[in-house]
C-alpha positions as a Python dict, from the first residue, in 0.01 Angstrom:
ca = {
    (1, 'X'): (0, 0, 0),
    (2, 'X'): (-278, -291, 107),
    (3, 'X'): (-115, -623, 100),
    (4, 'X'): (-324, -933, 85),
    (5, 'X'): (-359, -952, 507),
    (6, 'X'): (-502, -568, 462),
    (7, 'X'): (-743, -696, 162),
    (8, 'X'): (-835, -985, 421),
    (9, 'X'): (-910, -746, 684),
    (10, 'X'): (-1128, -568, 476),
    (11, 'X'): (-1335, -894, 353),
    (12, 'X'): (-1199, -922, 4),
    (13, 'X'): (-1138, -1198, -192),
    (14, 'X'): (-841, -1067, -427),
    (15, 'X'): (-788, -1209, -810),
    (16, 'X'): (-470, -1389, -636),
    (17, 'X'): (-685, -1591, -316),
    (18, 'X'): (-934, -1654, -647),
    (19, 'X'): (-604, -1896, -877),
    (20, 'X'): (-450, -2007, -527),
    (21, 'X'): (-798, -2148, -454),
    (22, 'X'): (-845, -2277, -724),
    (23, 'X'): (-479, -2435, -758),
    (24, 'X'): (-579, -2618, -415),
    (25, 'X'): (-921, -2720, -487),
    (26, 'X'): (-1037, -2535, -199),
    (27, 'X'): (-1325, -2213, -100),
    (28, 'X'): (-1131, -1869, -216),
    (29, 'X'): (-1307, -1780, 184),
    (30, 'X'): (-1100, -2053, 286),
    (31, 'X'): (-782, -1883, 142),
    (32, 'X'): (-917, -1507, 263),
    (33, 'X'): (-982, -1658, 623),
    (34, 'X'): (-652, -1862, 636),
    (35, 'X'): (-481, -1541, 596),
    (36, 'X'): (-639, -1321, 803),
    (37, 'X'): (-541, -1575, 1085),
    (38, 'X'): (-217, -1627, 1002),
    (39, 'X'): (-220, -1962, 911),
    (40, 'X'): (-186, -1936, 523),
    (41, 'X'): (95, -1673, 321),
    (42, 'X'): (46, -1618, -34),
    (43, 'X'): (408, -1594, -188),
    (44, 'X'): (348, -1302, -457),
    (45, 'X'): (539, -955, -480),
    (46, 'X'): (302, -758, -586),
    (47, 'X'): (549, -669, -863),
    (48, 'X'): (533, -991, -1022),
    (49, 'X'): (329, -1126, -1284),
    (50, 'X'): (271, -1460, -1114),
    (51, 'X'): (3, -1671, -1002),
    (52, 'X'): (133, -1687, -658),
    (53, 'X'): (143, -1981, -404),
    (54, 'X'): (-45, -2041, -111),
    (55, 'X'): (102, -2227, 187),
    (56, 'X'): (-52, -2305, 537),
    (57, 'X'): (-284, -2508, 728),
    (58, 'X'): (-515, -2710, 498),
    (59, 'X'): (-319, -2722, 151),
    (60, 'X'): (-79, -2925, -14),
    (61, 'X'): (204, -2922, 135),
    (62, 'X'): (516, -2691, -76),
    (63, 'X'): (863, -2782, -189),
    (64, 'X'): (1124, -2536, -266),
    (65, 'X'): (1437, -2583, -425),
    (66, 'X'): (1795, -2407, -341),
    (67, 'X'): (2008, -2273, -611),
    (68, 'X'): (2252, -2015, -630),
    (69, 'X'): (2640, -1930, -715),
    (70, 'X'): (2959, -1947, -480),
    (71, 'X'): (3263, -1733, -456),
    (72, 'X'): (3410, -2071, -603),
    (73, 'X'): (3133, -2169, -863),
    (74, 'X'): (2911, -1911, -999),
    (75, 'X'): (2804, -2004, -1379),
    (76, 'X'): (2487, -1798, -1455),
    (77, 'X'): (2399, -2038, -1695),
    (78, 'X'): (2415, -2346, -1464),
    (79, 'X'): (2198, -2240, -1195),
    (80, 'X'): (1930, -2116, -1494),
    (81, 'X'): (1962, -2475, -1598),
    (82, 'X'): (1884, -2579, -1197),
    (83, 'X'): (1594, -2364, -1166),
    (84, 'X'): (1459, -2510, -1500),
    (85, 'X'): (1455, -2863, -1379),
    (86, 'X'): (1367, -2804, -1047),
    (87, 'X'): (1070, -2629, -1180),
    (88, 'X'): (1000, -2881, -1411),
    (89, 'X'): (1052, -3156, -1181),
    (90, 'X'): (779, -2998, -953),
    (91, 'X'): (955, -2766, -716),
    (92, 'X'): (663, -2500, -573),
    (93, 'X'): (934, -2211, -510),
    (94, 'X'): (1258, -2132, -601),
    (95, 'X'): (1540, -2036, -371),
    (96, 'X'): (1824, -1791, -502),
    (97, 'X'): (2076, -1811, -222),
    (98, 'X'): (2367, -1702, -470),
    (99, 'X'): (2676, -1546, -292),
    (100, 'X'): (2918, -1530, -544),
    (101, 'X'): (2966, -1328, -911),
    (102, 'X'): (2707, -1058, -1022),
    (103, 'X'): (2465, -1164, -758),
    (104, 'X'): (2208, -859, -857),
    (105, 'X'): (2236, -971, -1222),
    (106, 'X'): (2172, -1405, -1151),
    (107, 'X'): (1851, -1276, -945),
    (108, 'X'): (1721, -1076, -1221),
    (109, 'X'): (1785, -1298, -1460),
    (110, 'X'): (1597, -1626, -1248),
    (111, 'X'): (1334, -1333, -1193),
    (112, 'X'): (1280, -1281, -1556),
    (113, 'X'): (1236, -1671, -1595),
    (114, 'X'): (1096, -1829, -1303),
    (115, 'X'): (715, -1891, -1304),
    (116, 'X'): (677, -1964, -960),
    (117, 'X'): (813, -1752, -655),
    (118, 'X'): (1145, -1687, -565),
    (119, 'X'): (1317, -1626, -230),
    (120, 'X'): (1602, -1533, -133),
    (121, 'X'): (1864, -1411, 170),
    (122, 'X'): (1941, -1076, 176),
    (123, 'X'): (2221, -1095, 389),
    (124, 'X'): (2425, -1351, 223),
    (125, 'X'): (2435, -1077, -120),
    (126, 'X'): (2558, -796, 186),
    (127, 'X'): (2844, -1038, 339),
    (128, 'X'): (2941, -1176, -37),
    (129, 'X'): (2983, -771, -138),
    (130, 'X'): (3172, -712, 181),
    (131, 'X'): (3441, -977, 129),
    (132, 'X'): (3453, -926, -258),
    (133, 'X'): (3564, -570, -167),
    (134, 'X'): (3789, -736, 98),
    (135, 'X'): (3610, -578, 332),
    (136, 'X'): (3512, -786, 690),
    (137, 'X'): (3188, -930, 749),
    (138, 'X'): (3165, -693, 1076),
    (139, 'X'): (3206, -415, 852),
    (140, 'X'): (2818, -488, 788),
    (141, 'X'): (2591, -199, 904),
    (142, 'X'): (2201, -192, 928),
    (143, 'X'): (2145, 57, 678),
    (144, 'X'): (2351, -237, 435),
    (145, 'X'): (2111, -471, 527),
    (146, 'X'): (1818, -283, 456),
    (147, 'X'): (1925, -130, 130),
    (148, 'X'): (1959, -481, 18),
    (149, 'X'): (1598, -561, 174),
    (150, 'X'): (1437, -316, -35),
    (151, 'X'): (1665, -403, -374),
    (152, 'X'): (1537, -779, -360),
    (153, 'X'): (1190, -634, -331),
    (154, 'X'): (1219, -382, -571),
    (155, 'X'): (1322, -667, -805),
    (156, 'X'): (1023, -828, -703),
    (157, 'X'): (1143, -1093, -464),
    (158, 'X'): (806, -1270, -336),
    (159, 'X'): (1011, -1426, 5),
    (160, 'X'): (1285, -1331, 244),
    (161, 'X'): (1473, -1547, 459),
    (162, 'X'): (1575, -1269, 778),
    (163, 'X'): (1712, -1412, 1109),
    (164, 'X'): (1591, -1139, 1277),
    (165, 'X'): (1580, -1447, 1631),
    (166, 'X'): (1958, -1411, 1620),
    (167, 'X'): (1935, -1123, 1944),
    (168, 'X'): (2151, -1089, 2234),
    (169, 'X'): (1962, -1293, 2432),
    (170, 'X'): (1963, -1608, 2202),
    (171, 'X'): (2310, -1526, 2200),
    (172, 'X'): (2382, -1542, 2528),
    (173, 'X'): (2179, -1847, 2596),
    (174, 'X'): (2326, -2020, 2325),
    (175, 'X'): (2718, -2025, 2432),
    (176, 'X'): (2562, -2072, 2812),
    (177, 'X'): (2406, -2427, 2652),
    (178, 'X'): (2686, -2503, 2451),
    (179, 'X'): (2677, -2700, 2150),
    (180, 'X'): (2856, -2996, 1966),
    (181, 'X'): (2840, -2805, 1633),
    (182, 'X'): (2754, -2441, 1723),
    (183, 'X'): (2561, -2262, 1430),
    (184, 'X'): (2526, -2425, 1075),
    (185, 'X'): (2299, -2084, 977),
    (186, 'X'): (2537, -1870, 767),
    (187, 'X'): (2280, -1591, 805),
    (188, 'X'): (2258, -1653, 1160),
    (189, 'X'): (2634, -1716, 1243),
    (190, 'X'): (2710, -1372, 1038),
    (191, 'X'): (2436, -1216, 1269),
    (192, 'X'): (2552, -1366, 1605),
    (193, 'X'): (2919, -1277, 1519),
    (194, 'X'): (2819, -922, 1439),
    (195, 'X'): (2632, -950, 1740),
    (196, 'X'): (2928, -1069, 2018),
    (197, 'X'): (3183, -802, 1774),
    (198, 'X'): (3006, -507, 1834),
    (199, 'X'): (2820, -529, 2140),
    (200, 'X'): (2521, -417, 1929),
    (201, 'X'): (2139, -562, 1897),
    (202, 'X'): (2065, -737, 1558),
    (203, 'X'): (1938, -407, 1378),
    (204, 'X'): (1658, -656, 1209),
    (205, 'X'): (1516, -675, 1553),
    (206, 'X'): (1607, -352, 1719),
    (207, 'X'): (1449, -190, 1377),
    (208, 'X'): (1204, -469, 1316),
    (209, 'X'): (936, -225, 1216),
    (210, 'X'): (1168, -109, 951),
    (211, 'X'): (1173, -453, 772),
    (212, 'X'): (814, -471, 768),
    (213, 'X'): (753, -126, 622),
    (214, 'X'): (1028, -255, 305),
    (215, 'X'): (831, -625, 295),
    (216, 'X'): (464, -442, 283),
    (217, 'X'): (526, -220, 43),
    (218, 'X'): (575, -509, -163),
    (219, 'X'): (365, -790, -8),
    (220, 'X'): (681, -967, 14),
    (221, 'X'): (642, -1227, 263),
    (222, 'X'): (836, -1210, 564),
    (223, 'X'): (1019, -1624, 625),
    (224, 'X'): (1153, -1548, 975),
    (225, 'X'): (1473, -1763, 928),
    (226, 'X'): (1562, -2050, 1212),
    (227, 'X'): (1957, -1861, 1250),
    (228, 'X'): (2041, -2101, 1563),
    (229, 'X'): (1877, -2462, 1404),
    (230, 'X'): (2058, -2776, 1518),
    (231, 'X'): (2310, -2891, 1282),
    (232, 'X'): (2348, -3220, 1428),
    (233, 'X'): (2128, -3430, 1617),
    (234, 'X'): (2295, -3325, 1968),
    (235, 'X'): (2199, -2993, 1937),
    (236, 'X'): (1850, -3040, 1825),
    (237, 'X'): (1563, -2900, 2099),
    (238, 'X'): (1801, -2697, 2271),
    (239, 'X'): (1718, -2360, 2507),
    (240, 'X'): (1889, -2191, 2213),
    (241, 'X'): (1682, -2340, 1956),
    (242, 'X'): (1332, -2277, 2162),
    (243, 'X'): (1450, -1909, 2275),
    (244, 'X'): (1480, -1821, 1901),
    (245, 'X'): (1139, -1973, 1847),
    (246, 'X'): (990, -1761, 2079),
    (247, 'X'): (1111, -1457, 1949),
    (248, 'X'): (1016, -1535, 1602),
    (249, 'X'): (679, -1619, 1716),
    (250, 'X'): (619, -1262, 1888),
    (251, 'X'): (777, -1124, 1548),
    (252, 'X'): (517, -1258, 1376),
    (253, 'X'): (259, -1161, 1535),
    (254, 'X'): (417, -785, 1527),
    (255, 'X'): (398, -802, 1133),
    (256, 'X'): (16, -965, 1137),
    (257, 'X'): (-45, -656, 1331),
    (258, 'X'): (111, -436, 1031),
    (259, 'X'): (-60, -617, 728),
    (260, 'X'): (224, -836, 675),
    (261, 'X'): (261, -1200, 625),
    (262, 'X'): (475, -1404, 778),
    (263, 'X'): (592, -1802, 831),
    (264, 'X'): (869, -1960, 1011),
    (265, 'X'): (1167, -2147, 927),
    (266, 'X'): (1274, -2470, 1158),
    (267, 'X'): (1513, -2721, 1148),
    (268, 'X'): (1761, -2884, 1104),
    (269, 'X'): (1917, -3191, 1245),
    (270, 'X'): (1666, -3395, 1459),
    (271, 'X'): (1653, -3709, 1617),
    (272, 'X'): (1326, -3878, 1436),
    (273, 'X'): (1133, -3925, 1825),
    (274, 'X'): (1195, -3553, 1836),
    (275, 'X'): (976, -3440, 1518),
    (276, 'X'): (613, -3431, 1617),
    (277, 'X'): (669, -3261, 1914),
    (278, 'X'): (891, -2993, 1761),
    (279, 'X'): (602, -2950, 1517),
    (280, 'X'): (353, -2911, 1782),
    (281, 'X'): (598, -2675, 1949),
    (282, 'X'): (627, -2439, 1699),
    (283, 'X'): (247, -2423, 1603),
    (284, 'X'): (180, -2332, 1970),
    (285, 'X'): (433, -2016, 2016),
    (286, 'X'): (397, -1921, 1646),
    (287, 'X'): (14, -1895, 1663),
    (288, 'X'): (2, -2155, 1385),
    (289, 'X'): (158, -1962, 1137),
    (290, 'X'): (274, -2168, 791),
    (291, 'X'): (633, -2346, 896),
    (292, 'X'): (891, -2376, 692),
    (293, 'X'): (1144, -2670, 735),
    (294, 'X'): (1469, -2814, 649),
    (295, 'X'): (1430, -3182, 649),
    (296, 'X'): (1443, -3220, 940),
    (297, 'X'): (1761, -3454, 857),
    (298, 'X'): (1687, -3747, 1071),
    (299, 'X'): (2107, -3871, 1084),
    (300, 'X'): (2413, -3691, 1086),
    (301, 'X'): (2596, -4001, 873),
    (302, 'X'): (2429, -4024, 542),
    (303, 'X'): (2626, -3753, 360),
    (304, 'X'): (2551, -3847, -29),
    (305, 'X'): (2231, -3933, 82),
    (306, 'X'): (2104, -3696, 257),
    (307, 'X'): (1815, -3651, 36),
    (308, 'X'): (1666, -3938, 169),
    (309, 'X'): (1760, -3875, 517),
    (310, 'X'): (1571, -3487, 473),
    (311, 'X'): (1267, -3686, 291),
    (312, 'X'): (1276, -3938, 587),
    (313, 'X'): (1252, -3614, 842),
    (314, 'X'): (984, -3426, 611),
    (315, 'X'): (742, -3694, 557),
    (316, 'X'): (709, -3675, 966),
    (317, 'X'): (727, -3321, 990),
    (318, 'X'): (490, -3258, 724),
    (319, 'X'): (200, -3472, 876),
    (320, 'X'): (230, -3347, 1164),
    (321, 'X'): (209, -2994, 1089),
    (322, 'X'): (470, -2813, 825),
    (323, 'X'): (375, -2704, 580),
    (324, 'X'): (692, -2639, 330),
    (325, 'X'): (953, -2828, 318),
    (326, 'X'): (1286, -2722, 191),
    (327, 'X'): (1490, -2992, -58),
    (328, 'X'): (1811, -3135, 33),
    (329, 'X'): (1973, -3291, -243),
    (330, 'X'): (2235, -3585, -225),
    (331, 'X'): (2566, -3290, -243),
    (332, 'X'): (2403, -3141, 73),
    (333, 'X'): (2708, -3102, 313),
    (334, 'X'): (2973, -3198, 17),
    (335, 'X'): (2972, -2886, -258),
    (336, 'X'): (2678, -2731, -482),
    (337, 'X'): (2416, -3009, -652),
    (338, 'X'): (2457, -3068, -995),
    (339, 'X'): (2174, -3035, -1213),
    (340, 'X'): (2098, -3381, -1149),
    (341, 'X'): (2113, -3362, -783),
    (342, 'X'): (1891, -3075, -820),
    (343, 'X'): (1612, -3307, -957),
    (344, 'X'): (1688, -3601, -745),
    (345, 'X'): (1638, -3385, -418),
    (346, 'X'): (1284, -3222, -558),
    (347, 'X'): (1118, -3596, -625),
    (348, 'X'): (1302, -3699, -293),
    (349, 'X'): (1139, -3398, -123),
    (350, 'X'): (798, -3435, -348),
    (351, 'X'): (736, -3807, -232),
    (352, 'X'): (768, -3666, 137),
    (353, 'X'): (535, -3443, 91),
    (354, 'X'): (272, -3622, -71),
    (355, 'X'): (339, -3891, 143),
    (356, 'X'): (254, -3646, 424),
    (357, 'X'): (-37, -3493, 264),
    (358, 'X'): (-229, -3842, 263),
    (359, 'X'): (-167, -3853, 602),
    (360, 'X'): (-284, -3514, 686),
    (361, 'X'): (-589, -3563, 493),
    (362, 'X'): (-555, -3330, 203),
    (363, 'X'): (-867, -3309, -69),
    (364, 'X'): (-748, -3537, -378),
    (365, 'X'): (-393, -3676, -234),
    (366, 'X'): (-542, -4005, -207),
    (367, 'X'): (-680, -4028, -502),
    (368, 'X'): (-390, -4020, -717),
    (369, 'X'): (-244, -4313, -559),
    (370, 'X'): (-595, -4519, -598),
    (371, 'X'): (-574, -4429, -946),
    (372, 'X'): (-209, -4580, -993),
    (373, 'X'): (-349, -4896, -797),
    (374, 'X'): (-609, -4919, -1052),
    (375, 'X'): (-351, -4880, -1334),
    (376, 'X'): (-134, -5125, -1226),
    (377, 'X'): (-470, -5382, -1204),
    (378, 'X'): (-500, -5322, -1532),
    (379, 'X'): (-185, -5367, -1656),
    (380, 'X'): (-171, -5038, -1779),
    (381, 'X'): (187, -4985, -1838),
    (382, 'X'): (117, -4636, -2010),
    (383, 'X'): (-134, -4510, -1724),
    (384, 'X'): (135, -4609, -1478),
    (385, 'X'): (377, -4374, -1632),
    (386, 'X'): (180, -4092, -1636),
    (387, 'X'): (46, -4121, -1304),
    (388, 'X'): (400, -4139, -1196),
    (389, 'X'): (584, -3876, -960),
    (390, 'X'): (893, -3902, -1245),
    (391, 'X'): (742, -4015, -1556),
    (392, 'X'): (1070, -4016, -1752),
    (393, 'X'): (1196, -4248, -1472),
    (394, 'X'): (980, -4507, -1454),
    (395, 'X'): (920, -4530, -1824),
    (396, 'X'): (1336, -4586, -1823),
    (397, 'X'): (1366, -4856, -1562),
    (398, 'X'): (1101, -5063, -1724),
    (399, 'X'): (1281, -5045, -2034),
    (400, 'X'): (1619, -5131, -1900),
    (401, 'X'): (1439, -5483, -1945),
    (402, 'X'): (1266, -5728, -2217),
    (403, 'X'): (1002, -5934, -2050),
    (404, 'X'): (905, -6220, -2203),
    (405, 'X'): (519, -6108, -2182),
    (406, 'X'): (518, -5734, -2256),
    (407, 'X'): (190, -5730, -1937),
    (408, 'X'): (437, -5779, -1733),
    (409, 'X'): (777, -5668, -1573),
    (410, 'X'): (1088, -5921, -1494),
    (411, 'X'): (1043, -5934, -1121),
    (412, 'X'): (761, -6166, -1097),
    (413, 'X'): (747, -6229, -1520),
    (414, 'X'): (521, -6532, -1553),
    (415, 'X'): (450, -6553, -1159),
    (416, 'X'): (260, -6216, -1189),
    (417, 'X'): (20, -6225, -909),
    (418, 'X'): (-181, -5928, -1114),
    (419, 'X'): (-178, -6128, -1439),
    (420, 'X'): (-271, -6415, -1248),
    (421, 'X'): (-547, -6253, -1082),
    (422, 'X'): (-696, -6264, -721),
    (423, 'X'): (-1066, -6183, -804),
    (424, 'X'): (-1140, -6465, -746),
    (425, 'X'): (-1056, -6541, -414),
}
């Protein structure tokens, strides 16, 4: 089965590189080129009748958006009604990371629905089924976890979180470091439990090459997941931390080698002097594969408003060198967002990353904020909605208020500087 690495290798430029160029305003070579480095994925099952995403070096820079049930919450119809605003509020992917109630049947439903691509975490559907049948979580074999592997694919998942870094080794040096908060991952602390339980190598590294048979038989991109992130700012840039990132960079290149593509997933909890250089880190051992980060969340205090604290964190990470960054909405730490925390964390998580994207230099970012400056020279009330990251929002706030002088809003009214002009000067 030739993936879109293998059509790369062979010099194509596929229908999908074609609408992903186009989508970033870029050469379809560029696209073909960025893959066959490894510095671009394009997140499309090749059972899916989707455009597809590209994500790497050189584009915009993604969002994705969690949603997904709990043993405690698991409404079908309320996490349809997440993915549909986050979705329409601008997310680039979709994360199912459901782990309670008829987990196969939410996927296939958000499947059947969801225009852009979805991800999800195998394991968290294999340790949901295990305790639902009051089973434990050790019970878990290899063969569990990749039955489930090729079930998400077979359904035509286009991404896979797998914390196949979670090895004996990390292990070890992980309780050697010792941590203020230990593991936040519930992928990875499933994995390193397993791990210390059974005495056993993490079967998604011991049988790595199994995974990527399952993910290139369906182009399903391989998001090696950061199991051992820092939850907290003391644990951030630990051995721990870096071990795993060194495994998950040699793991990459192993799938490259196969015809599979691959990014990386990174924190976490970081201190805000700590971002660029984390960024820089992982570019150098991952051979500059895409990265994949959440936040990072630059304070531990903020909960209820942690979306700004993960927008504060992506905005750095993002110019200097991630390339998808993973929404935290204002429930983050506290229970499951709420429809409206689900849009609130996506234009949170947007503004980072255009924010970022100016910075980094990105074809056209800057010209959508040169064309609100010349809107709001002109007074164009209309214009300045439009051009706006939340339409619907702005448009509100303004009308929360009567100016006297419909030019002009009620924080400067008649001392409008604009209205005033400074041409003249």
């Amino acid at each position: 089965m030739s993936t879109q690495l293998i059509y790369a290798r062979d010099g194509k430029i596929t229908d999908v590189m074609e609408k992903t160029a186009s989508a970033e305003n870029v050469d379809p070579t560029f696209i073909r080129d960025g893959i066959l480095d490894g510095s671009i994925v394009i997140t499309k099952n090749n059972r899916r009748q989707i455009d597809g995403l590209a994500i790497g070096a050189g584009l915009k820079t993604k969002v994705n958006a969690n949603i997904g049930s709990s043993r405690d919450d698991s409404d079908l119809s309320a996490e349809l009604n997440k993915m549909r605003i986050a979705v329409c509020s601008g997310a680039d992917t979709i994360m199912d990371l459901s782990t309670g109630g008829d987990i196969s049947g939410i996927r296939e439903k958000i499947l059947a629905e969801c225009n852009v691509p979805l991800g999800t975490v195998p394991i968290y559907q294999v340790a949901a089924e295990n305790v639902a049948e009051d089973r434990s979580l050790l019970d878990m074999t290899g063969e569990d976890l990749f039955k489930a592997i090729e079930h998400h694919g077979r359904d035509g998942v286009d991404f896979i979180t797998v914390h196949c870094g979670i090895t004996r080794e990390s292990v070890r040096r992980l309780k050697e470091e010792g941590r203020l908060l230990d593991i936040v991952s519930r992928g990875g602390a499933i994995h390193a439990k397993w791990i210390e339980y059974h005495k056993e190598e993490n079967p998604l590294y011991s049988e790595y090459d199994k995974l990527v048979e399952i993910a290139r038989e369906y182009d399903m991109t391989i998001s090696l997941g950061d199991g051992l992130r820092p939850g907290c700012l003391a644990d951030a840039t630990d051995r721990a931390q870096v071990q795993e990132t060194i495994i998950l960079g040699e793991l990459a290149a192993r799938a490259r080698r196969a015809g599979v593509q691959v990014m990386i997933e990174g924190p976490g909890h970081m201190p805000l002097d700590q971002i660029v250089a984390n960024m820089k880190l992982q570019k150098r051992l991952c051979n500059n594969a895409p990265f994949y980060v959440l936040g990072p969340l630059v304070t531990d205090v903020a909960p209820g408003y942690d979306h700004i604290t993960n927008a504060i964190g992506g905005a750095l990470a993002a110019s200097a060198g991630a390339d998808f960054l993973c929404y935290v909405t204002p429930a983050e730490h506290l229970r499951l967002p709420s429809i409206e925390d689900v849009k609130t964390g996506v234009i949170a998580t947007r503004i980072a990353a255009h924010a970022a994207d100016i910075a980094k230099g990105i074809k056209g970012a800057r010209d959508w904020d040169d064309n609100m400056a010349r809107a709001r020279k002109n007074l164009d009330w209309e214009k300045q909605y439009s051009l706006s990251i939340d339409p619907d929002m702005a448009r509100a706030r303004r009308a929360e208020t009567n100016p006297e002088d419909d030019n002009v809003c009620t924080m400067c009214a008649a001392l409008c500087s604009i209205k005033t002009g400074t041409t003249d000067f």
